[in-house]
PyMOL Python script that loads the backbone (N, CA, C, O; Angstrom):
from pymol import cmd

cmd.read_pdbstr("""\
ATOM      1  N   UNK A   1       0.836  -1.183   0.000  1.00  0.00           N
ATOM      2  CA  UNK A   1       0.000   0.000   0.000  1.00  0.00           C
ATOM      3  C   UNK A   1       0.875   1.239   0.000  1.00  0.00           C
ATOM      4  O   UNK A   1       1.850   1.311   0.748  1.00  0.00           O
ATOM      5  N   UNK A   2       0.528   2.244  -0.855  1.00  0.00           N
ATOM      6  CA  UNK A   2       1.059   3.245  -0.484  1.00  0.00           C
ATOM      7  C   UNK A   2       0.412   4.721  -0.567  1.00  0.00           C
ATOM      8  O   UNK A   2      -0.301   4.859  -1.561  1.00  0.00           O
ATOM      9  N   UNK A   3       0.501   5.720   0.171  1.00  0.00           N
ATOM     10  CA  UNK A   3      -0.417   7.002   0.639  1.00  0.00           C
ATOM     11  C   UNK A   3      -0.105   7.638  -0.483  1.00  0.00           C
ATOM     12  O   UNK A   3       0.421   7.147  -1.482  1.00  0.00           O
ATOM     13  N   UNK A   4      -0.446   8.777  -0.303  1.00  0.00           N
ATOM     14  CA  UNK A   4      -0.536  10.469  -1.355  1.00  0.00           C
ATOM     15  C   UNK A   4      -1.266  10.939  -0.460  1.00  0.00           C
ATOM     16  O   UNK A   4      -1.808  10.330   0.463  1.00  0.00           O
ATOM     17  N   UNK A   5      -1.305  12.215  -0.750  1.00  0.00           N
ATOM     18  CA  UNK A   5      -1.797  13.209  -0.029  1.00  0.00           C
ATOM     19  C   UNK A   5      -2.463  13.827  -1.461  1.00  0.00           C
ATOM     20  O   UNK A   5      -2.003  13.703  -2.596  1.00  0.00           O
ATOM     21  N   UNK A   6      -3.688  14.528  -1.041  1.00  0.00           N
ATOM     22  CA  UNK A   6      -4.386  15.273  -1.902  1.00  0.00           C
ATOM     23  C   UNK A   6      -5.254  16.307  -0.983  1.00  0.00           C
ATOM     24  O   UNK A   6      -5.448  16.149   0.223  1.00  0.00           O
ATOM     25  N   UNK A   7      -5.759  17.431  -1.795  1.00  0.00           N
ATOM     26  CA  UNK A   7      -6.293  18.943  -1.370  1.00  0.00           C
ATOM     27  C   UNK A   7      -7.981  18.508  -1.481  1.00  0.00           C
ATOM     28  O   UNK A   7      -8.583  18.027  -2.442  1.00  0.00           O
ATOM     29  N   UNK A   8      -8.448  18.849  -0.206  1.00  0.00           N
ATOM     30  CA  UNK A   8      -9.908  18.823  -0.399  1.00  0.00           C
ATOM     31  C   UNK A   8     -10.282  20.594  -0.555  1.00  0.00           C
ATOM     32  O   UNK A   8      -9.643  21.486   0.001  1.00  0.00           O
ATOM     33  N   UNK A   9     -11.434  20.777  -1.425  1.00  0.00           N
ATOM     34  CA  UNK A   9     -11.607  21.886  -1.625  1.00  0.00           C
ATOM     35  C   UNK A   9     -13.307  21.770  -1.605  1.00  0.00           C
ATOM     36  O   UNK A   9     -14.127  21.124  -2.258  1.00  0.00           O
ATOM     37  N   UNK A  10     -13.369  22.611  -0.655  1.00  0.00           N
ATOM     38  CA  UNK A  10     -14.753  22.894  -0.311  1.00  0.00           C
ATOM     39  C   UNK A  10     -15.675  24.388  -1.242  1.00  0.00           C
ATOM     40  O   UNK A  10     -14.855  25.300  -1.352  1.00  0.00           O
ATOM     41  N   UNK A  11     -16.621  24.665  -1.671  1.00  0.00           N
ATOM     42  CA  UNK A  11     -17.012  25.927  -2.020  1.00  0.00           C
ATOM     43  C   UNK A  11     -18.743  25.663  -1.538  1.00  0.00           C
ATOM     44  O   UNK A  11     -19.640  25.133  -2.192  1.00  0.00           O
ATOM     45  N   UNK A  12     -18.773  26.173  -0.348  1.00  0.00           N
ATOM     46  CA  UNK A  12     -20.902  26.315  -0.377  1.00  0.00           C
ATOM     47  C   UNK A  12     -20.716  27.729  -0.980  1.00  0.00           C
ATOM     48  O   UNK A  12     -19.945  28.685  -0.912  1.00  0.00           O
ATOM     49  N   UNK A  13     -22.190  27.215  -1.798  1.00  0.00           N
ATOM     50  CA  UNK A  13     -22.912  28.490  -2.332  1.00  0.00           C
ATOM     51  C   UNK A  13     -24.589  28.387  -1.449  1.00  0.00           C
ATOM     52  O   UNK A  13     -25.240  27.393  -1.125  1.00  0.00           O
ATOM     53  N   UNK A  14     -24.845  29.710  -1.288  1.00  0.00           N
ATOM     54  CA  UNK A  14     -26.490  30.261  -1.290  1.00  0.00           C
ATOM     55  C   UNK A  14     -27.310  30.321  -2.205  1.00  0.00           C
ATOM     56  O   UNK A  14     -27.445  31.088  -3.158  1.00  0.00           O
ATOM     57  N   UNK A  15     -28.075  29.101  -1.702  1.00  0.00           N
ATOM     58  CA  UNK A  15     -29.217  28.699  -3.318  1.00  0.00           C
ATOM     59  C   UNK A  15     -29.565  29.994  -3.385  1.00  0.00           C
ATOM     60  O   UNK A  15     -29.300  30.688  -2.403  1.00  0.00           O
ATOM     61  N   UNK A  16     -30.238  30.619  -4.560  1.00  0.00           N
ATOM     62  CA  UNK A  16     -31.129  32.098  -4.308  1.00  0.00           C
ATOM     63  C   UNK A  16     -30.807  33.289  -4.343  1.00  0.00           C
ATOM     64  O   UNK A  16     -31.530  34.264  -4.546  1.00  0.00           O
ATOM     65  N   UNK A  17     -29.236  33.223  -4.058  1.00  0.00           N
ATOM     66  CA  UNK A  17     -28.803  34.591  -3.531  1.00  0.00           C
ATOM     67  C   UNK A  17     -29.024  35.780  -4.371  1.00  0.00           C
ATOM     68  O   UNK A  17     -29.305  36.841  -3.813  1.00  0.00           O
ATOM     69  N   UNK A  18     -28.931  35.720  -5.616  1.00  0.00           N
ATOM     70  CA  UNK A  18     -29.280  36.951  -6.344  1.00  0.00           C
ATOM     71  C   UNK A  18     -30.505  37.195  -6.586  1.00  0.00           C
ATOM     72  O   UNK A  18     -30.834  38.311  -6.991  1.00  0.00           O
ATOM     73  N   UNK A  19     -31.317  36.310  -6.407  1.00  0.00           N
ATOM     74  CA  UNK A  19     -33.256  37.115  -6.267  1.00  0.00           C
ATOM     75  C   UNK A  19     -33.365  37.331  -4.938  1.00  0.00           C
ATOM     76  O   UNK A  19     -34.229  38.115  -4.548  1.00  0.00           O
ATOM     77  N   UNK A  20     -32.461  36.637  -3.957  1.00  0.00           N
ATOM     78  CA  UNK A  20     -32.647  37.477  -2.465  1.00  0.00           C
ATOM     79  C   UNK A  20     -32.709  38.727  -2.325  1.00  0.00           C
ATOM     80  O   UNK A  20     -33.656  39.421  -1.956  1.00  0.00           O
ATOM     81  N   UNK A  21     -30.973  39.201  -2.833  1.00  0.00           N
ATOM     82  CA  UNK A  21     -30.635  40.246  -2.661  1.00  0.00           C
ATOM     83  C   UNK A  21     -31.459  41.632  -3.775  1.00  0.00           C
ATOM     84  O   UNK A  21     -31.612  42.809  -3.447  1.00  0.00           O
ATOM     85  N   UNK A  22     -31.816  41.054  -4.945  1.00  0.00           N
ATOM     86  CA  UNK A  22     -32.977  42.159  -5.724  1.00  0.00           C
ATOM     87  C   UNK A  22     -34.016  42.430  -4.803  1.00  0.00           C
ATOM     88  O   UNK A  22     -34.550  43.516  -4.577  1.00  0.00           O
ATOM     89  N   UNK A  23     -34.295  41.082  -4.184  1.00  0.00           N
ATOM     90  CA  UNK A  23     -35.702  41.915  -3.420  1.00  0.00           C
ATOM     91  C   UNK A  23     -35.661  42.068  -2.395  1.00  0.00           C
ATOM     92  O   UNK A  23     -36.748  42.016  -1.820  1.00  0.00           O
ATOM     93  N   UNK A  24     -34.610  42.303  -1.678  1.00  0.00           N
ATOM     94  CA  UNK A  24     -34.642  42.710  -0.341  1.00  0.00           C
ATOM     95  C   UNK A  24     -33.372  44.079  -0.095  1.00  0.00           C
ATOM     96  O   UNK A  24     -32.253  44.109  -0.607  1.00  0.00           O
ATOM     97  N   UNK A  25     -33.959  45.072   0.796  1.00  0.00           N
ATOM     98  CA  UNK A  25     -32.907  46.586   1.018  1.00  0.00           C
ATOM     99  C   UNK A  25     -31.341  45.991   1.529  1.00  0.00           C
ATOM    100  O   UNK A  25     -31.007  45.444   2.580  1.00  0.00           O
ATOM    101  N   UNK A  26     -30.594  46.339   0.356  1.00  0.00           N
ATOM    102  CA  UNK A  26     -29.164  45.966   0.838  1.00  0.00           C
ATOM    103  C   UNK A  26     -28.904  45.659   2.440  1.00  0.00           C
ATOM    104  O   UNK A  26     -28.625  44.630   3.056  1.00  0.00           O
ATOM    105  N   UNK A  27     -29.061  46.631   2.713  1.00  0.00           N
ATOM    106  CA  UNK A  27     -28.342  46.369   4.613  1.00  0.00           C
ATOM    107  C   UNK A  27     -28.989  45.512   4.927  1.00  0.00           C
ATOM    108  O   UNK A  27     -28.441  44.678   5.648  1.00  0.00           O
ATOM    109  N   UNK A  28     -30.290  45.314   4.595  1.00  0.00           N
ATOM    110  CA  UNK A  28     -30.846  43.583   5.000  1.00  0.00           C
ATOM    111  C   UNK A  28     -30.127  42.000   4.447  1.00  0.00           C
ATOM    112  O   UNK A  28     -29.696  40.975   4.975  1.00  0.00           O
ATOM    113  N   UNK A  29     -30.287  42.464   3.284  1.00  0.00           N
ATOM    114  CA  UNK A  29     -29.370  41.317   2.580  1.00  0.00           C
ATOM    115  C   UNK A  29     -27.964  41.069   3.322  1.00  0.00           C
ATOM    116  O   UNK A  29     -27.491  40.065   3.854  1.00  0.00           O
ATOM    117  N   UNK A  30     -27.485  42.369   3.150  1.00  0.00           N
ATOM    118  CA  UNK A  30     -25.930  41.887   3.656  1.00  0.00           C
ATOM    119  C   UNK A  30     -25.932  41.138   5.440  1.00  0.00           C
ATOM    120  O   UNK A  30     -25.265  40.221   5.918  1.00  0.00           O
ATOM    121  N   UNK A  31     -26.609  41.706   5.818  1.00  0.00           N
ATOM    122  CA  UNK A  31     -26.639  41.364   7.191  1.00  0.00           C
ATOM    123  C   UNK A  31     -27.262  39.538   7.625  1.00  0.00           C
ATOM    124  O   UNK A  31     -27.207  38.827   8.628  1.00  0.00           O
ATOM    125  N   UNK A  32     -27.666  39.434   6.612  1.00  0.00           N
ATOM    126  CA  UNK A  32     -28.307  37.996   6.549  1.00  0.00           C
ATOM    127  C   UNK A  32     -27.350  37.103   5.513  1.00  0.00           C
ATOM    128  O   UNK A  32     -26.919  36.005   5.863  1.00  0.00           O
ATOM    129  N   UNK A  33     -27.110  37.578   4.433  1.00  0.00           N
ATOM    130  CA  UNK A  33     -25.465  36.895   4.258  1.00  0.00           C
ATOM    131  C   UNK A  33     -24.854  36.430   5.068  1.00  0.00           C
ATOM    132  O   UNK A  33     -24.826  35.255   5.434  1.00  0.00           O
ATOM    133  N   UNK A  34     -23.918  37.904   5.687  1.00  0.00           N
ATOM    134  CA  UNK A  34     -22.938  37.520   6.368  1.00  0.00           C
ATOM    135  C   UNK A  34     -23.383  36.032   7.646  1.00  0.00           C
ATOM    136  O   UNK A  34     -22.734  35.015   7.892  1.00  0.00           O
ATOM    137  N   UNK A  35     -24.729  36.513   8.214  1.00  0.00           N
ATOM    138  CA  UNK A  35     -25.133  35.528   9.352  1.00  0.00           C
ATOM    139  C   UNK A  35     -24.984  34.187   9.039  1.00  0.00           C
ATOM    140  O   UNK A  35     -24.680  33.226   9.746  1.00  0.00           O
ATOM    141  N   UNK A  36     -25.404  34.337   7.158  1.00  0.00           N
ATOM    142  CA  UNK A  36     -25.494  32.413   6.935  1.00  0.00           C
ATOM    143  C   UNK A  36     -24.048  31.958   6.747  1.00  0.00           C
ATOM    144  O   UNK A  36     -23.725  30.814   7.065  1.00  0.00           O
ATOM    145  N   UNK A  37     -23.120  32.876   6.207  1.00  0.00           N
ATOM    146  CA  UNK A  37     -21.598  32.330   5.824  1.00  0.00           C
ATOM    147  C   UNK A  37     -21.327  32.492   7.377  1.00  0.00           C
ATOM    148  O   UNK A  37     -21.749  31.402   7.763  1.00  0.00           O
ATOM    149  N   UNK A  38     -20.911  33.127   8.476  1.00  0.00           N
ATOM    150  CA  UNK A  38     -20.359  33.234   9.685  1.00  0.00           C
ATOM    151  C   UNK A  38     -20.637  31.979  10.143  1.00  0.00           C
ATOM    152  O   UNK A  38     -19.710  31.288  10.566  1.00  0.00           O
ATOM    153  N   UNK A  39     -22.323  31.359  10.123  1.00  0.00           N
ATOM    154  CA  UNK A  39     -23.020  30.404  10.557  1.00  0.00           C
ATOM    155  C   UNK A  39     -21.778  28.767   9.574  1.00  0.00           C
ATOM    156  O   UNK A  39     -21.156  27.939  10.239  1.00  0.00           O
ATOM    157  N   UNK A  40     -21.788  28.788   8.564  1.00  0.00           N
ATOM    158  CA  UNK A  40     -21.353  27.482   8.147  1.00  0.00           C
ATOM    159  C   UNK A  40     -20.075  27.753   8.606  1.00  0.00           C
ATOM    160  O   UNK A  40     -19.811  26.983   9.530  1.00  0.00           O
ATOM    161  N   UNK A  41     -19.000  28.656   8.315  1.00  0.00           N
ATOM    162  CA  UNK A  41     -17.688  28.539   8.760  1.00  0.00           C
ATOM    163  C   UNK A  41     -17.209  28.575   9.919  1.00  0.00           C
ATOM    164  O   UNK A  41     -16.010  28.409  10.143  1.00  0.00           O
ATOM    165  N   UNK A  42     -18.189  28.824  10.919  1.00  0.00           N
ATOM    166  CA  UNK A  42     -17.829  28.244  12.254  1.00  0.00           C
ATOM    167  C   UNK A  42     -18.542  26.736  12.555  1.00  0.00           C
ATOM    168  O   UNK A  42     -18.238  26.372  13.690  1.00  0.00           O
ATOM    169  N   UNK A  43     -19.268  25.912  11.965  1.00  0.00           N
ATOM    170  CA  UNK A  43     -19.235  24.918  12.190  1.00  0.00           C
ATOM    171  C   UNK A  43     -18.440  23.630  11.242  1.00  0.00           C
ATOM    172  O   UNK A  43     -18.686  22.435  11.077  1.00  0.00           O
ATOM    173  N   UNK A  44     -17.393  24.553  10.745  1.00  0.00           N
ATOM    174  CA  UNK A  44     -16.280  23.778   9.771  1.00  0.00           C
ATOM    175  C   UNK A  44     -15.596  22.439  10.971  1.00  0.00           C
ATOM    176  O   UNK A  44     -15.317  23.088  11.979  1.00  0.00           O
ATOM    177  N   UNK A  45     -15.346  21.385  11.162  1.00  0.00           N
ATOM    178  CA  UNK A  45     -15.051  20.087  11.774  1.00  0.00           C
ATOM    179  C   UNK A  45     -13.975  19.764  11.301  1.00  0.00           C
ATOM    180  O   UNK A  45     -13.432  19.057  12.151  1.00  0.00           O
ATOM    181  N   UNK A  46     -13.106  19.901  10.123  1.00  0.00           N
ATOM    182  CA  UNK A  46     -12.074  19.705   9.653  1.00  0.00           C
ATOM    183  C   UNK A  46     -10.731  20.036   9.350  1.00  0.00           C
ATOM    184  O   UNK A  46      -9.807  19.469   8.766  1.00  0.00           O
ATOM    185  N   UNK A  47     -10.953  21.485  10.112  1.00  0.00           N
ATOM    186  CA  UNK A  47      -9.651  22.643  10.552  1.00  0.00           C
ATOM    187  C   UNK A  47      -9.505  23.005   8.851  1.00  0.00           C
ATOM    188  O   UNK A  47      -8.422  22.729   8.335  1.00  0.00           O
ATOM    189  N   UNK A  48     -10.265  23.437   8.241  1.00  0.00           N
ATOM    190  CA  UNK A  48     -10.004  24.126   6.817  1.00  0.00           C
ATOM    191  C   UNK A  48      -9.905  25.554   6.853  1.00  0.00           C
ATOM    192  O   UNK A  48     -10.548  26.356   7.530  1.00  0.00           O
ATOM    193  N   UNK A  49      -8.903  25.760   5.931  1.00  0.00           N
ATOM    194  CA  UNK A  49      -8.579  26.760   5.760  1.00  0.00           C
ATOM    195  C   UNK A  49      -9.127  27.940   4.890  1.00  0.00           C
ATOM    196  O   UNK A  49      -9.265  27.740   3.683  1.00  0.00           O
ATOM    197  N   UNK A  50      -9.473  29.254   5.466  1.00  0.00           N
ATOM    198  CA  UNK A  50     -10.480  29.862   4.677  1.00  0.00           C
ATOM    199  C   UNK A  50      -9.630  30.368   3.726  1.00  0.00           C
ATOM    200  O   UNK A  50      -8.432  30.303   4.000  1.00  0.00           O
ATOM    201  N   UNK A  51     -10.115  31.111   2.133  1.00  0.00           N
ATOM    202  CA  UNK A  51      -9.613  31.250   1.436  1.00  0.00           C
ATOM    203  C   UNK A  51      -9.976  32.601   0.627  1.00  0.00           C
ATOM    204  O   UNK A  51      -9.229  33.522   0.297  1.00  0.00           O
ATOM    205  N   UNK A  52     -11.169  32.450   0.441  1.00  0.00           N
ATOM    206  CA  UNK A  52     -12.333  33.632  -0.304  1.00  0.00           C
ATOM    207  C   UNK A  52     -13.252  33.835   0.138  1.00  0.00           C
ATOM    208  O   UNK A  52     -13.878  32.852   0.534  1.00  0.00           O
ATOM    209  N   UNK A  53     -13.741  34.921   0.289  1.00  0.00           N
ATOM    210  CA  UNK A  53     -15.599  35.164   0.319  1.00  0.00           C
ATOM    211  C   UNK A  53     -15.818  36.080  -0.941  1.00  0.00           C
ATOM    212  O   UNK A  53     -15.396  37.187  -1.276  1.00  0.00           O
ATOM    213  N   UNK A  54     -16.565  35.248  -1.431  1.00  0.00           N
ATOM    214  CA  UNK A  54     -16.997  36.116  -2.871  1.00  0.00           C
ATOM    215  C   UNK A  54     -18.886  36.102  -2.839  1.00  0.00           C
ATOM    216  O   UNK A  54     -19.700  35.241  -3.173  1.00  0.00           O
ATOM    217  N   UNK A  55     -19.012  37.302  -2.350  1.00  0.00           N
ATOM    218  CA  UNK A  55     -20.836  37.807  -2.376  1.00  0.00           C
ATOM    219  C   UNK A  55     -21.496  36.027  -1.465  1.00  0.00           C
ATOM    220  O   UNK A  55     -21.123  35.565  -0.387  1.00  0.00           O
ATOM    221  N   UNK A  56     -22.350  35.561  -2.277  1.00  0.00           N
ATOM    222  CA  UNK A  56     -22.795  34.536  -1.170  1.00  0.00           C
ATOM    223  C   UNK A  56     -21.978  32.724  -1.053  1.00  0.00           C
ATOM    224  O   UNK A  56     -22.426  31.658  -0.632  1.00  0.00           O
ATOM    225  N   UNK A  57     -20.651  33.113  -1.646  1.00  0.00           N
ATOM    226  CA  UNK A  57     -20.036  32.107  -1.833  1.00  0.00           C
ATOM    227  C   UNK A  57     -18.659  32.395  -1.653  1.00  0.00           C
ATOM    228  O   UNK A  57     -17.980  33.331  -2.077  1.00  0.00           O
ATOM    229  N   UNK A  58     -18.248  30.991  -0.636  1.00  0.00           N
ATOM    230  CA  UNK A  58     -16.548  30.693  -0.099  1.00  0.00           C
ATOM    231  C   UNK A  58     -16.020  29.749  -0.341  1.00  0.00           C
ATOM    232  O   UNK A  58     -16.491  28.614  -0.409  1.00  0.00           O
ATOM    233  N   UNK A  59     -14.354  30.303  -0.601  1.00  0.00           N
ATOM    234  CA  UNK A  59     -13.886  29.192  -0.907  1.00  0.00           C
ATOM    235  C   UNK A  59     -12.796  28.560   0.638  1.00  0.00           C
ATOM    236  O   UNK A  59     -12.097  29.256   1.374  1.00  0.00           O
ATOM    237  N   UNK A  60     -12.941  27.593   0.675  1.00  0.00           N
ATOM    238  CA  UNK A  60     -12.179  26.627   1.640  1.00  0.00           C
ATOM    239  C   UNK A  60     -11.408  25.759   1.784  1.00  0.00           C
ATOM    240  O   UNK A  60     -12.151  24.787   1.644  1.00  0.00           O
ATOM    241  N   UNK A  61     -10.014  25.197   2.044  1.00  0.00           N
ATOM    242  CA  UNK A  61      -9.428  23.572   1.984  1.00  0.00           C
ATOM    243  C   UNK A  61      -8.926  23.184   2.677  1.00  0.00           C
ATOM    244  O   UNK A  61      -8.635  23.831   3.683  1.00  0.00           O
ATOM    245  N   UNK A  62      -8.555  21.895   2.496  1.00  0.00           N
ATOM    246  CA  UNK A  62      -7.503  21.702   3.899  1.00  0.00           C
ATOM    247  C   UNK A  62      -6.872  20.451   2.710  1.00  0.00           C
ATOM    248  O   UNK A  62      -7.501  19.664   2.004  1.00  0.00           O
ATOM    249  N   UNK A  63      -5.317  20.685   2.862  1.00  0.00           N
ATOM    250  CA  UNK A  63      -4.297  20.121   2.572  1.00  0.00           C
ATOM    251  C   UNK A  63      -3.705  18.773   2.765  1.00  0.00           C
ATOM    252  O   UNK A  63      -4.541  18.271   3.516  1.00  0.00           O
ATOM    253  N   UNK A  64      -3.196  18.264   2.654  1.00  0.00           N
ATOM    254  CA  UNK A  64      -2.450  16.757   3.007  1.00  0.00           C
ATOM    255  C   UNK A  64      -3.709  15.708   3.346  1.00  0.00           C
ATOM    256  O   UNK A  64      -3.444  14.660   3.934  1.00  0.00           O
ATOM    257  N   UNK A  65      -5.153  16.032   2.941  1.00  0.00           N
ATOM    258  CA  UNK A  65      -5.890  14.636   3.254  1.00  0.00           C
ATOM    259  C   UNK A  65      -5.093  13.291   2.710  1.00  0.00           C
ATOM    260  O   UNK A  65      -4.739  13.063   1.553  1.00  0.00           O
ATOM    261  N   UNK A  66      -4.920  12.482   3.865  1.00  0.00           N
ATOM    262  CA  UNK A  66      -4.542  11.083   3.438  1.00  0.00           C
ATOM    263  C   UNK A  66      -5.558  10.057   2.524  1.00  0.00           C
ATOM    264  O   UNK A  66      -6.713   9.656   2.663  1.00  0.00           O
ATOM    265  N   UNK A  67      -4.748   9.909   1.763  1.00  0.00           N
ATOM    266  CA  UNK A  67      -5.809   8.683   0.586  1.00  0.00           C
ATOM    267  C   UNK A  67      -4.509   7.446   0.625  1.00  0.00           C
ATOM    268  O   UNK A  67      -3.344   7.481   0.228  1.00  0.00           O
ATOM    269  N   UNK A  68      -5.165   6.595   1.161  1.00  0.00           N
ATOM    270  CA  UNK A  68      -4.479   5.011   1.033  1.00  0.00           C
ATOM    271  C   UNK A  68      -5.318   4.456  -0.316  1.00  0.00           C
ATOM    272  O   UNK A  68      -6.480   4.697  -0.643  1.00  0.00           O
ATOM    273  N   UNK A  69      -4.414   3.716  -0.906  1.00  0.00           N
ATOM    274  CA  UNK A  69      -4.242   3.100  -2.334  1.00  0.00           C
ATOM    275  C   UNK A  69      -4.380   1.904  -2.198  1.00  0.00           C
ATOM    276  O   UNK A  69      -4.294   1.158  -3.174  1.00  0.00           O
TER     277      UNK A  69
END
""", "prot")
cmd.dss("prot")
cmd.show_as("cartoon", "prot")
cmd.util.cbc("prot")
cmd.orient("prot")
């Protein structure tokens, strides 16, 4: 048997987000954004590393996952 290491790369997106944000007053939108991204990236379990926040979508990874062969 032998290992490798490979990159897991995570990205959630917000189903919706751009008919959210048309119909609802910016400072509302943003404020409910931020709550749902704050909300998933603190219940990250895998010590990943943040990377991007782009409008209702982040990017995330974590490095050296072990894969046995």
């Amino acid at each position: 048997m032998t290992g490798s290491n490979s990159t897991l790369i995570f990205i959630p997106d917000i189903s919706g987000f751009t008919d959210f944000v048309h119909r609802t007053e910016i400072k509302h939108s943003r404020h409910f954004i931020f709550e749902l991204l704050e909300i998933i990236i603190s219940r990250d379990q895998l010590g990943m590393q943040d990377s991007e926040i782009e409008g209702d979508a982040f990017l995330c990874y974590k490095d050296s996952i072990s894969a046995i062969k």
